[in-house]
VEXPA-472619 format. One line per 10 residues: number of its first residue (from 1); for each residue y, z, x of C-alpha. Coordinates in Angstrom, 3 decimals. Layout:
! residues N
NUM	Y,Z,X | ...;
END
This chain:
! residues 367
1	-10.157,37.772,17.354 | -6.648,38.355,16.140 | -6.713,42.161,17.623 | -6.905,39.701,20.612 | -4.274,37.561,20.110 | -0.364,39.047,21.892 | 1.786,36.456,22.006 | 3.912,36.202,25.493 | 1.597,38.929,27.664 | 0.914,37.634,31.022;
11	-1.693,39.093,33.469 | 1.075,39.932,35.332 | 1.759,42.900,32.959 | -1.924,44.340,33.159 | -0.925,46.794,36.303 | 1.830,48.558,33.509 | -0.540,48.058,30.102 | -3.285,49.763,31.707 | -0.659,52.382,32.987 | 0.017,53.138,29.557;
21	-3.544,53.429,27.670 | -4.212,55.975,31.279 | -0.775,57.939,29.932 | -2.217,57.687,25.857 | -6.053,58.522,27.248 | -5.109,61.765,29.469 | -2.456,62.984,26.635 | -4.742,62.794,23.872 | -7.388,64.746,25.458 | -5.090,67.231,27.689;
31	-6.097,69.955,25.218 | -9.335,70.404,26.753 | -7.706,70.375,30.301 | -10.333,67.042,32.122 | -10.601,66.610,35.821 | -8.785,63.385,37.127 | -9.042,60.364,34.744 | -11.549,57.996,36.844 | -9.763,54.479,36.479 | -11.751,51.682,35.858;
41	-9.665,48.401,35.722 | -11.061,44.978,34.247 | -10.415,41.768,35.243 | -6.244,40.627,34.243 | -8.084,37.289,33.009 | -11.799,35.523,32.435 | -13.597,39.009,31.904 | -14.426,38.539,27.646 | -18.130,37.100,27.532 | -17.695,36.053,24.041;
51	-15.257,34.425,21.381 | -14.511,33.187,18.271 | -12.226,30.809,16.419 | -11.709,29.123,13.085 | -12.127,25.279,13.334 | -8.519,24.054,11.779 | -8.580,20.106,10.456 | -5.693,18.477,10.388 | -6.024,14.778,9.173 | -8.251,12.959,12.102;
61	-8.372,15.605,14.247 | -9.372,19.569,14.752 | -8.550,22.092,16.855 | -8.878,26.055,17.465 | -7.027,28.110,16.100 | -6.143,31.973,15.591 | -3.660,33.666,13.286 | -0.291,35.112,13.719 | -0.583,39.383,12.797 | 2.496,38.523,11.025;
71	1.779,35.520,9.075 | -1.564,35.439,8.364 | -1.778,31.783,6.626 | 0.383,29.925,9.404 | -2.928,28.852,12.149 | -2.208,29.037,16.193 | -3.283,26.186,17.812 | -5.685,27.516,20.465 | -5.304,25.257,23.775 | -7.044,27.577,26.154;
81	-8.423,31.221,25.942 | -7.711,32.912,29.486 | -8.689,36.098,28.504 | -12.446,34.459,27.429 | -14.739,33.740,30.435 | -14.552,30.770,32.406 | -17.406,29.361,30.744 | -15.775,30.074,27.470 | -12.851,27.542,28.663 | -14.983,24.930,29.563;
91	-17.451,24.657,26.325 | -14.177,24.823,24.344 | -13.188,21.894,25.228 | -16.351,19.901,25.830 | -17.204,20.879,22.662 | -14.117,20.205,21.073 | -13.841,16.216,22.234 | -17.904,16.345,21.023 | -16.680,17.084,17.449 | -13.297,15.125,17.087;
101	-15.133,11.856,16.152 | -18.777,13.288,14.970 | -18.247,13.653,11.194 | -22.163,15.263,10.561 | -21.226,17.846,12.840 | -17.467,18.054,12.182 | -17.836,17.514,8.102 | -16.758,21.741,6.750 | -17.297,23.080,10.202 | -14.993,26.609,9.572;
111	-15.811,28.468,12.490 | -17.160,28.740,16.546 | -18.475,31.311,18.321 | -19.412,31.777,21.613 | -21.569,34.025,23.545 | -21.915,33.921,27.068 | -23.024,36.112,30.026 | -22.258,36.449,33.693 | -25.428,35.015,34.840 | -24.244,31.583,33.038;
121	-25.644,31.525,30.149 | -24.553,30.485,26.736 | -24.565,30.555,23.423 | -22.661,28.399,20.592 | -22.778,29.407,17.051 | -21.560,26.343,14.474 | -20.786,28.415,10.827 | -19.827,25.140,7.977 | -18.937,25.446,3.988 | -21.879,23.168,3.344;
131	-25.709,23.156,3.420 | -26.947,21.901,6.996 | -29.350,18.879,6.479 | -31.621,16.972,9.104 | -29.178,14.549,9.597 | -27.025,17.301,11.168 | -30.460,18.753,12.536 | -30.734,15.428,14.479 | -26.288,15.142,15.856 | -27.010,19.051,16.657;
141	-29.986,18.616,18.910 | -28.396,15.874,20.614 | -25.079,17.628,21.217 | -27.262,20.422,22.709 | -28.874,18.193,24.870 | -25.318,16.936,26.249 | -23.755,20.163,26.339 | -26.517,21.594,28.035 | -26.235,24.768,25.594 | -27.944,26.373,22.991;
151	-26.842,26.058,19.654 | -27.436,27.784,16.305 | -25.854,26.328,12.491 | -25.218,28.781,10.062 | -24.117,28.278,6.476 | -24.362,30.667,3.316 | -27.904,32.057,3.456 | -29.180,29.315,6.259 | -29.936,29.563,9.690 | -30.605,27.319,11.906;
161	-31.899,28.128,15.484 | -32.346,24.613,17.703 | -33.770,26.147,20.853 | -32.662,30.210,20.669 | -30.688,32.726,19.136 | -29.811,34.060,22.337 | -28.778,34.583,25.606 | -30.254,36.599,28.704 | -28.126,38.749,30.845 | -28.839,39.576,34.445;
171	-26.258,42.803,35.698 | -26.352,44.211,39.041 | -26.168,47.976,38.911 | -26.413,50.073,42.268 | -27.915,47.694,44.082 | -30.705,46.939,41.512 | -30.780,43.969,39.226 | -31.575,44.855,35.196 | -32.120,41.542,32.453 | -31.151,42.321,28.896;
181	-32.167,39.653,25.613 | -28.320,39.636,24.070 | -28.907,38.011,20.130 | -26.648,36.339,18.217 | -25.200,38.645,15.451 | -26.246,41.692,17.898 | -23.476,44.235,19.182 | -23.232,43.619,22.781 | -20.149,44.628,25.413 | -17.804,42.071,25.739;
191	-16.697,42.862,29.361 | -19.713,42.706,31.061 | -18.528,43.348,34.905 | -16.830,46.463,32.840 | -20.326,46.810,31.503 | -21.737,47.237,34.870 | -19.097,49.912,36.200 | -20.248,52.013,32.765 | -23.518,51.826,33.640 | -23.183,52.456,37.387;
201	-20.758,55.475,36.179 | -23.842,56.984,33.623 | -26.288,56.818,36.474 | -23.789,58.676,38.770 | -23.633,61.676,36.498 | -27.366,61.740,35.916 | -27.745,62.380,39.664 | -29.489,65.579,40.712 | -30.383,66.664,36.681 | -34.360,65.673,36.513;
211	-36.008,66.053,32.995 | -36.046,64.056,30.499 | -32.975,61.950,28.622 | -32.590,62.010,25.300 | -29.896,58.614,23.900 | -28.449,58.564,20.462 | -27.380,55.109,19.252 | -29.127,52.676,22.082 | -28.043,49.223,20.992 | -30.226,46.845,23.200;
221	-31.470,49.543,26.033 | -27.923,48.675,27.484 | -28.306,52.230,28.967 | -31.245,53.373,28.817 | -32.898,50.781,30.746 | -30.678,51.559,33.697 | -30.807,54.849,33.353 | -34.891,55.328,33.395 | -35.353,55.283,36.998 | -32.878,58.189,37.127;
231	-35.343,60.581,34.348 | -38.489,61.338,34.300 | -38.601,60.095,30.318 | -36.412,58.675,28.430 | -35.993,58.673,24.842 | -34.187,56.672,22.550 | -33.268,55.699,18.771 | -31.082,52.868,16.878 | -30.890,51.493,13.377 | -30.368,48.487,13.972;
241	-33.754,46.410,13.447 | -31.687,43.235,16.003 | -30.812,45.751,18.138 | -34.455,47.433,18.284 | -36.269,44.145,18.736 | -34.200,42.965,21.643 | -34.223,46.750,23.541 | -38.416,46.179,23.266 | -38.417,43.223,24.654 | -35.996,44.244,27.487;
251	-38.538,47.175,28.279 | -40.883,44.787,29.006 | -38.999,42.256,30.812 | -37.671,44.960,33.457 | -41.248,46.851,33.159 | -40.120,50.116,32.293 | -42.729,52.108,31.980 | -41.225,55.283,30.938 | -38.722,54.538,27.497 | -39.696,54.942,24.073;
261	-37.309,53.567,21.665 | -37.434,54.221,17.964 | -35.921,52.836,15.068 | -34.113,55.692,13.219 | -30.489,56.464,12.263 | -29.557,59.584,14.810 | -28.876,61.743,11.622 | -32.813,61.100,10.858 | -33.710,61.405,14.533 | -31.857,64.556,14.601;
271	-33.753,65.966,11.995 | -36.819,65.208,13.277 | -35.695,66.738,16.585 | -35.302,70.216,14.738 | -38.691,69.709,13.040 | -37.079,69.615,9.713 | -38.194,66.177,8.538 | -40.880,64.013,9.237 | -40.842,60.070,10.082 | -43.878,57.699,10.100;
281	-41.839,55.621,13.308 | -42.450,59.154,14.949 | -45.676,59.686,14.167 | -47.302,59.097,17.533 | -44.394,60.756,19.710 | -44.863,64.024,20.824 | -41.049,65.393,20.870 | -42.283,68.517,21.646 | -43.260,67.562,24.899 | -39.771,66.359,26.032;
291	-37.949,68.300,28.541 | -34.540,66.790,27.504 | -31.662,68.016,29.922 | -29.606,65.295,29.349 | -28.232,63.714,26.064 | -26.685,60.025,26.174 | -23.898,58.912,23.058 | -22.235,55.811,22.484 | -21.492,55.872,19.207 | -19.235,53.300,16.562;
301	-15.614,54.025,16.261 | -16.266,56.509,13.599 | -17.769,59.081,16.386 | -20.745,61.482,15.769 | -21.213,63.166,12.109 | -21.257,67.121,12.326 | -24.962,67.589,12.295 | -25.223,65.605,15.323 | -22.737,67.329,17.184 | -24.531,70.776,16.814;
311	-27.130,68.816,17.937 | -25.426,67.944,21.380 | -24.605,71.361,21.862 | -28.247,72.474,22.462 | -27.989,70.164,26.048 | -27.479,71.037,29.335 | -26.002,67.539,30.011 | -23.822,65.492,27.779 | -22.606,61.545,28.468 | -20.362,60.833,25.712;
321	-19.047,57.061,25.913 | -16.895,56.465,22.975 | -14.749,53.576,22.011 | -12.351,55.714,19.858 | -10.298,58.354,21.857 | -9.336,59.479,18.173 | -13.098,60.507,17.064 | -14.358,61.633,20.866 | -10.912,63.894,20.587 | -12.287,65.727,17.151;
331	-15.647,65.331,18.119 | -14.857,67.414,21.709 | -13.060,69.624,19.546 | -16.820,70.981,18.662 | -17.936,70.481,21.837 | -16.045,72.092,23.696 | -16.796,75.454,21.902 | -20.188,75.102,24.101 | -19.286,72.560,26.879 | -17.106,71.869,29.688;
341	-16.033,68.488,30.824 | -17.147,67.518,34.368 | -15.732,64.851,34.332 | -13.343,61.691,33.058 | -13.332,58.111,32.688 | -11.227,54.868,31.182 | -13.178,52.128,31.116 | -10.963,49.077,30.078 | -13.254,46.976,28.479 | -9.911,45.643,26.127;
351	-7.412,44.638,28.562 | -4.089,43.415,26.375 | -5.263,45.351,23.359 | -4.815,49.013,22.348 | -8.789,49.637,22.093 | -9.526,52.164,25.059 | -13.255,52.772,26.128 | -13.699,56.343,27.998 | -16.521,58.376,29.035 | -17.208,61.552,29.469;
361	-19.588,64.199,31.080 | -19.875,67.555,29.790 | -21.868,70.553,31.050 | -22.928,73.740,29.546 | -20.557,76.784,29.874 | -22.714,80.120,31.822 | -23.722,82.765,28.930;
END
């Protein structure tokens, strides 16, 4: 959290930081001259949906605490966390008066997380230096009961899942109401009524296409399950086994009938795409049949690899959502040999830090 952490900013100052990643944003990218930069602002306080902090102890009590940038061995006291949800603030400290005085749970306790969603629901993660017994089984399951939370305990190579390992998200998009499993460990957004603007933004700019989509990198279905009843197919692939498991079960929670999601890298996927490789996970899809119009990418920081760029370039439609303007900026550089962008968004999923989210729709230049 210490990307988080900016000692004196007020919400006050949001109107003039956000200002400034809008100036960074439109500069970066003027070399491929974008429409308008679409603005999407967050919340100045109580947007983040999840948290963590190291546990300090300090004689007979604890507290939260984060880390100076500048002196990384002197801990911050952590009172409050306004930029965490309001949930957040409130299991901070009801958990914190739980543990001042409960040495089983309290005894090499390092580190809290929380997850949380805007549907109230939560999620507290209790990580120790010390092998978790069924004596703290027993204080853990009691907590929960008092808390009124779920709770996991996590050591070196344990795990230890009272009720859950995770949370359930309900987002209202357009008018229509999506659930999505979020798991401990998984990637998930942070922001989650920024969450819902992306997702009401990615719908917008599939409006009118038809065909099928085609999504790189799918995390939980985050997209493409809001996105299905705007294709006729959709089509989808992530690595991460977590992120696979939860995205199935989210298909069949919101009973989508028409999403296939498979669990290849998109380097494989691509691969398979151009016929050049086969994959057993593929082995009853029919790619062939696919009418894909429109291509979906929300890659890590590190942006698309080459291959999958050329790739991209055989689309009609391109959503590009990228939490790196520095990798979107050399991956448009490719692009937008082929493509035009249509159009331009700053989605500010990081209020008070310099991480900017963007998005961006891209159409096929006429032969």
């Amino acid at each position: 959290m210490s990307d988080l952490y900016q000692p004196g900013v007020t919400p006050e100052q949001y109107p003039e930081l956000l200002e400034q990643k809008c100036q960074t944003l439109t500069q970066r990218l003027s070399e491929f001259s974008p429409p308008e930069l679409e603005v999407f602002a967050s919340r100045a306080s109580h947007f983040r949906l999840r948290a963590e902090f190291r546990l300090w102890h300090s004689g007979d009590r604890c507290f939260y605490a984060m880390f100076d940038p500048d002196d990384r061995k002197k801990p911050l006291e952590v009172l409050d966390f306004p930029i965490a949800s309001e949930l957040i603030n409130d299991l901070m400290q009801r958990l914190l008066a739980e543990l001042q005085h409960n040495q089983p749970l309290r005894r090499k306790l390092f580190q809290v997380e929380f997850l949380t969603t805007l549907s109230g629901d939560a999620l507290i993660t209790l990580i120790y230096h010390k092998k978790l017994d069924d004596g703290w089984e027993i204080e853990a399951r009691a907590l929960m009961a008092r808390l009124n939370v779920a709770i996991i305990g996590r050591s070196r190579k344990q795990k230890v899942v009272l009720e859950r390992d995770y949370v359930t998200e309900q987002l209202e998009v357009d008018g229509q109401r999506y659930g999505y499993r979020q798991i401990e460990g998984g990637f998930t957004q942070p922001n989650g009524a920024m969450n819902q603007h992306m997702l009401s933004w990615a719908r917008s700019c599939s409006e009118g296409i038809g065909g099928d989509l085609l999504e790189l990198y799918c995390g939980n279905g985050n997209f493409s399950i809001a996105l299905a009843n705007c294709f006729d197919r959709v089509m989808a692939t992530e690595i991460s086994k977590t992120s696979v498991a939860a995205a199935q079960i989210n298909i069949a929670d919101n009973q989508i009938d028409n999403l296939i999601i498979a669990r290849l890298a998109s380097e494989d996927f691509v691969q398979a795409l151009r016929g050049e490789k086969q994959f057993e996970r593929l082995k009853d899809i029919d790619l062939g049949s696919y009418d894909f119009r429109t291509v979906l990418v929300d890659p890590p920081r590190a942006g698309l690899d080459d291959e999958s760029v050329k790739q991209l370039q055989g689309y009609d439609n391109i959503i590009y959502i990228s939490c790196n303007p520095e990798t979107l900026q050399a991956n448009l550089r490719l692009l937008s040999q082929t493509h035009t962008i249509q159009r331009f968004a700053l989605f500010d999923q990081f209020p008070y830090t310099h991480h900017i989210e963007t998005g961006v729709l891209l159409t096929r230049k006429p032969v």
